[in-house]
C-alpha positions as a Python dict, from the first residue, in 0.01 Angstrom:
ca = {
    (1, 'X'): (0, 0, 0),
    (2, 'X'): (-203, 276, -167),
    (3, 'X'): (-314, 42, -497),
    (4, 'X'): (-692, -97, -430),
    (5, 'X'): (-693, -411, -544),
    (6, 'X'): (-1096, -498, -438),
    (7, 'X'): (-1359, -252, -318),
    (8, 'X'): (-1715, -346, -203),
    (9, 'X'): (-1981, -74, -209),
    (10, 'X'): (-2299, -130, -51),
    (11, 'X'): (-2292, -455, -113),
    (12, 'X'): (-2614, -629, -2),
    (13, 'X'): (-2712, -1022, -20),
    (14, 'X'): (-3095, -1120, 76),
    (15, 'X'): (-3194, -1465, 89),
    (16, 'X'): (-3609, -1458, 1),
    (17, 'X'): (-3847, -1681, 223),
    (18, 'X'): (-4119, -1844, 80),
    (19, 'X'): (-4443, -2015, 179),
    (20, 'X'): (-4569, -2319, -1),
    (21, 'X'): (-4419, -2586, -295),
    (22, 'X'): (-4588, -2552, -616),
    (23, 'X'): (-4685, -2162, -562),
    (24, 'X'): (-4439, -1980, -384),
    (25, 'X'): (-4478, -1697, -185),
    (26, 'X'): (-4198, -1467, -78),
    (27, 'X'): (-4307, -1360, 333),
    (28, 'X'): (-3973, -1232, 348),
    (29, 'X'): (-3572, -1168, 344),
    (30, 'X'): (-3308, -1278, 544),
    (31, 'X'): (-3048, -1025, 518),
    (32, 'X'): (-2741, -1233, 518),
    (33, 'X'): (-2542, -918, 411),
    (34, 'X'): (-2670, -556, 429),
    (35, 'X'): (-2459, -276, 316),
    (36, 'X'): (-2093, -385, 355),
    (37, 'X'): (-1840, -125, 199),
    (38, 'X'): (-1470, -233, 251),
    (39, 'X'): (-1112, -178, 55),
    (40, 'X'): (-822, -443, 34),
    (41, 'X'): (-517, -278, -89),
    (42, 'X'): (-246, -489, -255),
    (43, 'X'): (-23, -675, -5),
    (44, 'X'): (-277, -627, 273),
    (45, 'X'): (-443, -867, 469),
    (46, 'X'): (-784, -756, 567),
    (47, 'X'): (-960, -972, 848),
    (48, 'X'): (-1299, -1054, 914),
    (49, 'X'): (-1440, -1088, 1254),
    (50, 'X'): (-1786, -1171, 1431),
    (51, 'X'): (-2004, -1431, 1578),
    (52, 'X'): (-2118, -1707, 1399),
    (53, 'X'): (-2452, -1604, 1155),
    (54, 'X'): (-2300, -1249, 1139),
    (55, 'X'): (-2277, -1296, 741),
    (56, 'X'): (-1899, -1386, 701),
    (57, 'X'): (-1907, -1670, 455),
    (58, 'X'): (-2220, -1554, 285),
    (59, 'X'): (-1995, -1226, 220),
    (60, 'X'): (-1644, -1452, 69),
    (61, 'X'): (-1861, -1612, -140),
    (62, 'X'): (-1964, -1310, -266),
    (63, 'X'): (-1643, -1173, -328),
    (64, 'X'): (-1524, -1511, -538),
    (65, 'X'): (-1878, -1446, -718),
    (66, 'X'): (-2027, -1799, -571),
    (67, 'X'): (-2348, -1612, -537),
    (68, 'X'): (-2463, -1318, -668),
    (69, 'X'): (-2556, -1002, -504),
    (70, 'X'): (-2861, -847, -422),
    (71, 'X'): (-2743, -485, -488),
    (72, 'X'): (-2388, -304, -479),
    (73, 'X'): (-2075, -362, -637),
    (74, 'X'): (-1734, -572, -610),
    (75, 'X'): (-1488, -409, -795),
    (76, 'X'): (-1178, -643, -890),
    (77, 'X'): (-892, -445, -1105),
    (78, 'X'): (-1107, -206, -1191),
    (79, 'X'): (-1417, -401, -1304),
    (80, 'X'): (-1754, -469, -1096),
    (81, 'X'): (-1754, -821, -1114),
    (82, 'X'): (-2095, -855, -982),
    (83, 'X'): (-2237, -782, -1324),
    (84, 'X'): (-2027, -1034, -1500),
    (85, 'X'): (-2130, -1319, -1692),
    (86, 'X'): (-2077, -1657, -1849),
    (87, 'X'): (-1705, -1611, -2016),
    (88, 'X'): (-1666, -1287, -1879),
    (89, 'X'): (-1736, -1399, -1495),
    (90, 'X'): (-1494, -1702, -1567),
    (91, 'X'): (-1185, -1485, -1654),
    (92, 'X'): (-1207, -1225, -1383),
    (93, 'X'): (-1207, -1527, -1152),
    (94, 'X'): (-841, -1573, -1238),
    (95, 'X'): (-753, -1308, -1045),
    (96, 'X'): (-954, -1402, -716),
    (97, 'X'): (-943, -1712, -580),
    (98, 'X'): (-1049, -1879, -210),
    (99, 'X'): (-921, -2146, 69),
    (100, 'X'): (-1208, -2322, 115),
    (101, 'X'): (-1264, -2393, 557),
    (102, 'X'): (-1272, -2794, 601),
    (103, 'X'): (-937, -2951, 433),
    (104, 'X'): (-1158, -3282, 459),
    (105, 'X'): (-1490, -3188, 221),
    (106, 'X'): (-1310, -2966, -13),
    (107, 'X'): (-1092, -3170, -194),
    (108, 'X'): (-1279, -3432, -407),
    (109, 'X'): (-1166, -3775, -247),
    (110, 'X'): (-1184, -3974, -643),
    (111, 'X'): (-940, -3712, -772),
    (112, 'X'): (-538, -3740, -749),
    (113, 'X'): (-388, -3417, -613),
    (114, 'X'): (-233, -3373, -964),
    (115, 'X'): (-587, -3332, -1098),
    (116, 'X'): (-697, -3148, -806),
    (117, 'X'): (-404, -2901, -813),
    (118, 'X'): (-469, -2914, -1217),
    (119, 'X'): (-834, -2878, -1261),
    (120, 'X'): (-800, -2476, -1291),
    (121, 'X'): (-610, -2536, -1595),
    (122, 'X'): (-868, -2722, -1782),
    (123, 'X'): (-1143, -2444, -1711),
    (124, 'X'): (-863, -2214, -1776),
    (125, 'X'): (-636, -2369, -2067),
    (126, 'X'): (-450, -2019, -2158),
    (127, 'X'): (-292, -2002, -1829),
    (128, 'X'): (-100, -2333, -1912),
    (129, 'X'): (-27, -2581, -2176),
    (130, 'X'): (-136, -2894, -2133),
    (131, 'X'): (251, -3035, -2160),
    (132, 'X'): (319, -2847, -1892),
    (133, 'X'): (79, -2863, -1626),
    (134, 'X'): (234, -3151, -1419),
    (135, 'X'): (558, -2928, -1439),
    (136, 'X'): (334, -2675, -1283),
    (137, 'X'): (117, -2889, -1065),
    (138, 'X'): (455, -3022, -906),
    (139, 'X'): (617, -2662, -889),
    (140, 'X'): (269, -2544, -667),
    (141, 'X'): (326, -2880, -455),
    (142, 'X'): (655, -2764, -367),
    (143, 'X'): (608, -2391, -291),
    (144, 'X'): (322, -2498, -53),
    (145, 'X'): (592, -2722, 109),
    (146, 'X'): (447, -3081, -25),
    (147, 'X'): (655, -3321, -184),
    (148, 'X'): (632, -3315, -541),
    (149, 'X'): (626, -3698, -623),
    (150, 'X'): (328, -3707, -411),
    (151, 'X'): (155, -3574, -712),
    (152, 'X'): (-7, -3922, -785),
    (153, 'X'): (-203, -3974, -382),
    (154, 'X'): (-537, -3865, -347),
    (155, 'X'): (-659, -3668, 2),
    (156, 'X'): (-715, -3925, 244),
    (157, 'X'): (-365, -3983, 201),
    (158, 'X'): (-273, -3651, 331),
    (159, 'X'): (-319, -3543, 706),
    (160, 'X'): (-548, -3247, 754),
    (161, 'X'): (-250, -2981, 768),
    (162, 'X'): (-141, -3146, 433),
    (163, 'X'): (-475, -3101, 244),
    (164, 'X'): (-537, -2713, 374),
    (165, 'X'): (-203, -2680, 196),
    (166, 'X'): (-333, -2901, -116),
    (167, 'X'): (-628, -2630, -113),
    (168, 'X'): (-389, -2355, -133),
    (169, 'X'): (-217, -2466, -343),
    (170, 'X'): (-560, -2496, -566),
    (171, 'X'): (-601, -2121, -544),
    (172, 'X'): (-239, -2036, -631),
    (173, 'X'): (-264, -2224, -938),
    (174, 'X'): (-437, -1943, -1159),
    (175, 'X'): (-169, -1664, -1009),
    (176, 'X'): (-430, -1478, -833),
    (177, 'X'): (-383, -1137, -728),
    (178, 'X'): (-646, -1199, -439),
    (179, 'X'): (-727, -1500, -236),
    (180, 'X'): (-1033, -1542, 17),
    (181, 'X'): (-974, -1736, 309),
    (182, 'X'): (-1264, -1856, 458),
    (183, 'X'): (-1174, -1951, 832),
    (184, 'X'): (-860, -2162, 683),
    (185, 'X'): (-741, -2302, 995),
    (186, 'X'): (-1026, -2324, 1241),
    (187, 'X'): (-1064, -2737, 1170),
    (188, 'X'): (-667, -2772, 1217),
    (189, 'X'): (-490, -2847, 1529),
    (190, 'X'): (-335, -2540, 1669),
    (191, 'X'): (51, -2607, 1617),
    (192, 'X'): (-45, -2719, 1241),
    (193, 'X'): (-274, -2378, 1224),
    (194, 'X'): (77, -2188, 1320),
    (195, 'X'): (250, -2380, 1046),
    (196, 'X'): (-31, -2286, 769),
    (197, 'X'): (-93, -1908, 890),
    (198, 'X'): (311, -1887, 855),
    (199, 'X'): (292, -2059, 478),
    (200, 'X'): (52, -1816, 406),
    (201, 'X'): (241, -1510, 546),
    (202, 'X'): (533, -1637, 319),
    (203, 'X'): (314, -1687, 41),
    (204, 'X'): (241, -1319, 42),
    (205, 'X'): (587, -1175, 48),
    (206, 'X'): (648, -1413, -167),
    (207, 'X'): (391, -1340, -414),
    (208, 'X'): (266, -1038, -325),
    (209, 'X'): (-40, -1148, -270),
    (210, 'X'): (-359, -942, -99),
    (211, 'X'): (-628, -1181, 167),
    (212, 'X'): (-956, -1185, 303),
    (213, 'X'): (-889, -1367, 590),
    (214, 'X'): (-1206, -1419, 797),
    (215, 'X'): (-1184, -1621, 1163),
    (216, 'X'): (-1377, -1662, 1463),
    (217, 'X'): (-969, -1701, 1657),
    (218, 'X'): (-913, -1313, 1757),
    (219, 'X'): (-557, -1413, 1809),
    (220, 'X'): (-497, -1567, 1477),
    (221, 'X'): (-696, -1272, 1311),
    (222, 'X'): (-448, -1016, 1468),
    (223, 'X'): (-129, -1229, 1411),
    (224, 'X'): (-215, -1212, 1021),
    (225, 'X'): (-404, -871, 963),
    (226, 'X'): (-335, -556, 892),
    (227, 'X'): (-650, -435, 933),
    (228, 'X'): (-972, -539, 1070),
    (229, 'X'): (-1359, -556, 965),
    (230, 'X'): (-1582, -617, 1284),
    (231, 'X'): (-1894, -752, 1158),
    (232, 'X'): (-2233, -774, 1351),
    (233, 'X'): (-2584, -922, 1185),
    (234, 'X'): (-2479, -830, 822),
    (235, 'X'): (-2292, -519, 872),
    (236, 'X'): (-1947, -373, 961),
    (237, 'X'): (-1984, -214, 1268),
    (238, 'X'): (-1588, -119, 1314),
    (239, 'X'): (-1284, -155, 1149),
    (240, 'X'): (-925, -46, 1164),
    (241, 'X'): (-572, -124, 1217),
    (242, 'X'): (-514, -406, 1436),
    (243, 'X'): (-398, -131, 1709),
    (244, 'X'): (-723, 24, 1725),
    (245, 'X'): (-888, -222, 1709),
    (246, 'X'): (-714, -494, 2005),
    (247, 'X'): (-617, -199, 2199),
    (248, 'X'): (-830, 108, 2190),
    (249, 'X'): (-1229, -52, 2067),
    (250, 'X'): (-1466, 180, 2034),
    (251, 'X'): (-1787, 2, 1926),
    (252, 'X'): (-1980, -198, 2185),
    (253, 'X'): (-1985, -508, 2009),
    (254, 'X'): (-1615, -524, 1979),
    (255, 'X'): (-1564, -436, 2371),
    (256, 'X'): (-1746, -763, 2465),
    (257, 'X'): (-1573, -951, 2196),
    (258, 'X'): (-1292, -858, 2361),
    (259, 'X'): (-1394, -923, 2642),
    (260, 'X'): (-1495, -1246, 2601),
    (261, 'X'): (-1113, -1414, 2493),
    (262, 'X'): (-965, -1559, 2841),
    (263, 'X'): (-673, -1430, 2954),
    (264, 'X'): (-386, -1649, 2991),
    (265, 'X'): (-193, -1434, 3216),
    (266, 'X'): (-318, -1546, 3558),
    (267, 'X'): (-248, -1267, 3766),
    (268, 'X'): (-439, -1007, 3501),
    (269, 'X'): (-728, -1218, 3519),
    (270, 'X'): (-890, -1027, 3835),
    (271, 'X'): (-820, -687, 3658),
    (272, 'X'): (-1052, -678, 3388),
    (273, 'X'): (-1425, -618, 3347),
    (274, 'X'): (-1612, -875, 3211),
    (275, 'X'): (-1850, -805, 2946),
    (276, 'X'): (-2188, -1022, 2961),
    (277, 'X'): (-2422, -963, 2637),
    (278, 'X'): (-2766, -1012, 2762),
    (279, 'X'): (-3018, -1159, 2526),
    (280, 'X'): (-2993, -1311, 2189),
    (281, 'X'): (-2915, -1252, 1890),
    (282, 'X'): (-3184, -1082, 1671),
    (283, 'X'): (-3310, -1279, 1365),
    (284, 'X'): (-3128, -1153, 1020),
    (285, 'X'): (-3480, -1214, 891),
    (286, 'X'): (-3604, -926, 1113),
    (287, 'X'): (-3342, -686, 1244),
    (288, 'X'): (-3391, -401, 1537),
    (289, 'X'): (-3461, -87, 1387),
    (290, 'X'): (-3197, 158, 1374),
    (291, 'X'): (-2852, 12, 1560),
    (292, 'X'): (-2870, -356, 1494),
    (293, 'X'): (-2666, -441, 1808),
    (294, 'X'): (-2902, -211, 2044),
    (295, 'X'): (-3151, -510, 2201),
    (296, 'X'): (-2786, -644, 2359),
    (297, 'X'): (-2615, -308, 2412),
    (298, 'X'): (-2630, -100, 2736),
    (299, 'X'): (-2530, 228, 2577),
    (300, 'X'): (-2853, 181, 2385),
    (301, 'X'): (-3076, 513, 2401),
    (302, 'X'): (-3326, 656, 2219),
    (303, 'X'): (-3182, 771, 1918),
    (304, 'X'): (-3040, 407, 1868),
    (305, 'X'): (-3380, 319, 1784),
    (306, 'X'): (-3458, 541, 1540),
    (307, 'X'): (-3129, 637, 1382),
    (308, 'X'): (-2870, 397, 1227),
    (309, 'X'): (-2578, 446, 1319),
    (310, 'X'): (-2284, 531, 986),
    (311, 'X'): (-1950, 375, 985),
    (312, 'X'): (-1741, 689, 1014),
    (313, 'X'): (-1509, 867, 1201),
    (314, 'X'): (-1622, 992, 1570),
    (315, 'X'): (-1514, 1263, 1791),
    (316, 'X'): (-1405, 1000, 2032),
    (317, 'X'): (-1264, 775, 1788),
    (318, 'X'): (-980, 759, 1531),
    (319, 'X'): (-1088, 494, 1327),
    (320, 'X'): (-1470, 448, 1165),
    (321, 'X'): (-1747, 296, 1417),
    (322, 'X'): (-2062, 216, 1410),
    (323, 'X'): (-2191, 398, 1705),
    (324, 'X'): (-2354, 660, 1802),
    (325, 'X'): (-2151, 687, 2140),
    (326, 'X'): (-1843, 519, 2046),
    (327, 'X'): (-1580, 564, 2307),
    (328, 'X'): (-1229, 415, 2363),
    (329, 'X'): (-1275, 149, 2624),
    (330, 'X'): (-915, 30, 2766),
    (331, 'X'): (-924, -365, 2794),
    (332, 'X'): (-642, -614, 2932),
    (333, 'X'): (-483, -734, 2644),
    (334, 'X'): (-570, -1118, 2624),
    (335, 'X'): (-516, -1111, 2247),
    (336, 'X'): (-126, -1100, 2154),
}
């Protein structure tokens, strides 16, 4: 698993705010993302973690090229796709695609799944012949475990579980190398979510395929991953293997994420300390200076407000934090 496959560097998003209709004024920036650097190796599943508004979404549609960046670079196969244009743009998306989050608003409800499945091949027409893309469309059906005749329904035919699997099939149908998931399951019911996170797992070995897999579900997030990106107002604030991460947190922010997931063992409930985050969550549009999470922390000192804090390797951690007194905080283990 040493082949990079995608690599972010610096990578920075601003959204400008403006003031008035006909003459706009920019008054300032929300800073959906602000500096993310992160590696997905092939065959890995990297998940994303953090609170709603922590920049997520605004950072897979980055990576798919959906928006463009303010600054840095995404590096796909060796090219930095954030500079890419027009017919240039369109053929490096082959090789990253996304699973879009609500099965129900994703799929266009006038189109048959044939078409839906098949619309990458008419923006794409080298990848197949047009003789051949039923064959294909059907094929895709059946690997995502859909019957094939069924190529002729359109969505609200489908239960929810059944169009999450139409949408992957979508992104398989271009043979990415790369595929985005963008909080796949969280609109599912939870034995149909165990059914999709196992297609995908198969999907992988099967096709040796690399994710972004982002989720607010810490369980789901550790079931899939390989490694983890904590992310907090825009940034990365910790990541590494799902060991270090569930089991020995170092940064703050993950403690009381941690901290938060309910334990379902009864009698461990009474042996853990609760972690209550005080105050809300600063405005993207005007971060704390220094350590982003310091108005909520209580390790917060001095030199949290006038230092940032790198994402590197501490003497009292083994993975990269965040923190300028990152420590390995033992939890109860509510996340399996």
């Amino acid at each position: 698993m040493s082949d990079v496959v995608l690599e972010t560097k610096d990578l920075v998003k601003h959204f400008p705010i403006t003031r008035g209709i006909v003459f706009q004024k920019k008054i300032g920036a929300v800073r959906a993302v602000d500096g993310v650097t992160l590696q997905l190796h092939r065959g890995e599943t990297l998940g994303v973690v953090g609170e709603s508004g922590c920049g997520k979404s605004t950072l897979a549609k980055l990576l798919v090229g959906l928006e463009k960046p303010t600054s840095g670079s995404i590096v796909v196969r060796g090219t930095d796709i954030a500079r890419l244009k027009g017919n240039e743009m369109r053929r490096a998306r082959r090789h990253i695609q996304m699973v879009l989050q609500d099965p129900y608003t994703s799929l266009n409800p006038r189109m048959t799944v044939g078409d839906i499945i098949g619309e990458p091949y008419e923006i794409h027409p080298e990848v197949a012949p047009r003789g051949e893309r039923r064959r294909r469309v059907q094929e895709l059906l059946d690997l995502v475990g859909l019957n094939p005749d069924h190529i002729n329904r359109y969505p609200h035919q489908f239960s929810g579980g059944q169009r999450q699997r139409i949408g992957i099939a979508r992104a398989l149908a271009l043979r990415p190398e790369i595929i985005v998931c963008d909080e796949p399951v969280s609109a599912l019911d939870v034995s149909i979510q165990a059914q999709v996170m196992n297609l995908l797992e198969n999907l992988q070995n099967e096709l040796g395929l690399s994710y972004i897999f982002i989720a607010h579900d810490l369980s789901v997030v550790r079931h899939i991953s390989d490694r983890v990106a904590v992310m907090y107002l825009g940034k990365v604030v910790e990541i590494g293997d799902d060991t270090q991460i569930y089991e020995k947190p170092t940064h703050p922010y993950t403690q009381a994420l941690l901290s938060a997931v309910p334990v379902p063992d009864p009698t461990l409930r009474g042996q853990r300390d609760e972690i209550v985050l005080e105050g809300d969550v600063p405005s993207p549009a005007n971060p704390p200076s220094g350590c982003r999470f310091r108005t909520r922390c209580w390790k917060a000192q001095e030199i949290c407000a006038e230092k940032e804090p790198l994402l590197v390797e501490r003497e009292r951690s083994a993975h990269p934090s965040a923190c300028h007194f990152a420590e390995v905080r033992d939890v109860v283990h509510a996340v399996e």
